[in-house]
C-alpha positions in Angstrom: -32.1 133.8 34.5 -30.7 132.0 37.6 -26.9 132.6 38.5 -25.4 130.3 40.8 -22.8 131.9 44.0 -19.5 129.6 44.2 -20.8 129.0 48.1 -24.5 128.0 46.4 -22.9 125.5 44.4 -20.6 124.0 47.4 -24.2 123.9 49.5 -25.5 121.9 46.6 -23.1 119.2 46.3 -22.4 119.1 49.9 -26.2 118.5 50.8 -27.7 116.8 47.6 -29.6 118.8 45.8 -28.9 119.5 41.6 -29.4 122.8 39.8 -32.7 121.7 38.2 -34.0 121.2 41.9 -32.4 124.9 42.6 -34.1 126.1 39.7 -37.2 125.0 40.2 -37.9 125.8 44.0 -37.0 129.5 42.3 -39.3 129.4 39.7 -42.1 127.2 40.9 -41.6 126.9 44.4 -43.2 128.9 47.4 -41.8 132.4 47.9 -40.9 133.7 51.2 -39.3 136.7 53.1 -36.1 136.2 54.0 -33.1 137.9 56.0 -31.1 141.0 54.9 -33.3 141.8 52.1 -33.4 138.1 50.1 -35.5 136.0 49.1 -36.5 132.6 49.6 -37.9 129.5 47.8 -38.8 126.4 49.1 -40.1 123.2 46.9 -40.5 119.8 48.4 -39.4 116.8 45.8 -39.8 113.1 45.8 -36.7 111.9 46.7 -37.5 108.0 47.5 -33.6 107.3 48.1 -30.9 107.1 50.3 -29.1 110.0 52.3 -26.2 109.7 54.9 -27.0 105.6 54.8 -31.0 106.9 55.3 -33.6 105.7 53.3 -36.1 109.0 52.7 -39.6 109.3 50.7 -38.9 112.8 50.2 -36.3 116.1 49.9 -37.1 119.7 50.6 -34.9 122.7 48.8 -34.7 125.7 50.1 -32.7 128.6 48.0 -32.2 132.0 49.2 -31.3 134.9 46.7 -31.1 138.4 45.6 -33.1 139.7 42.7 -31.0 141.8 40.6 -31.8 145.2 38.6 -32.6 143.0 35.5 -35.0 140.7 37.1 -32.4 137.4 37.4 -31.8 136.5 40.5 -28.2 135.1 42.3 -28.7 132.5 44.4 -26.8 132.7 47.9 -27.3 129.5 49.7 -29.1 126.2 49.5 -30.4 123.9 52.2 -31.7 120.4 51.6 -34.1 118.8 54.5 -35.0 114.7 54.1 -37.9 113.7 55.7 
């Protein structure tokens, strides 16, 4: 199970990226240390749209979160690269 923080979701909509992108850098994407204890996820996506007036091939997601005693995890914070 994924759970979603209230600033997660405002990252999301502020910088494009959907739960289903979320969810899959988490459980497909590459796994990575991350600060105080979290973990991160990164998964690059074919975007082949426009961002900020940009035209981009492609979108990278990058979600950091804690695991949980039960195995979920809660996802912190999201950050969207175009390229």
């Amino acid at each position: 199970m994924i759970r979603l923080y209230p600033h997660a979701l405002a990252r999301m909509q502020e910088r494009g990226a959907s739960r289903e992108d979320v969810e899959e850098s988490i459980r497909h994407g590459e796994t990575f240390a991350a600060k105080h204890g979290r973990d991160g996820f990164r998964k690059n996506f074919t975007f082949d749209g426009v961002w900020q007036n940009r035209p981009y091939r492609n979108k990278q997601v990058e979600a950091y979160a804690v695991q949980e005693p039960d195995g979920s995890y809660l996802d912190i914070t999201v950050l969207v690269k175009y390229f």
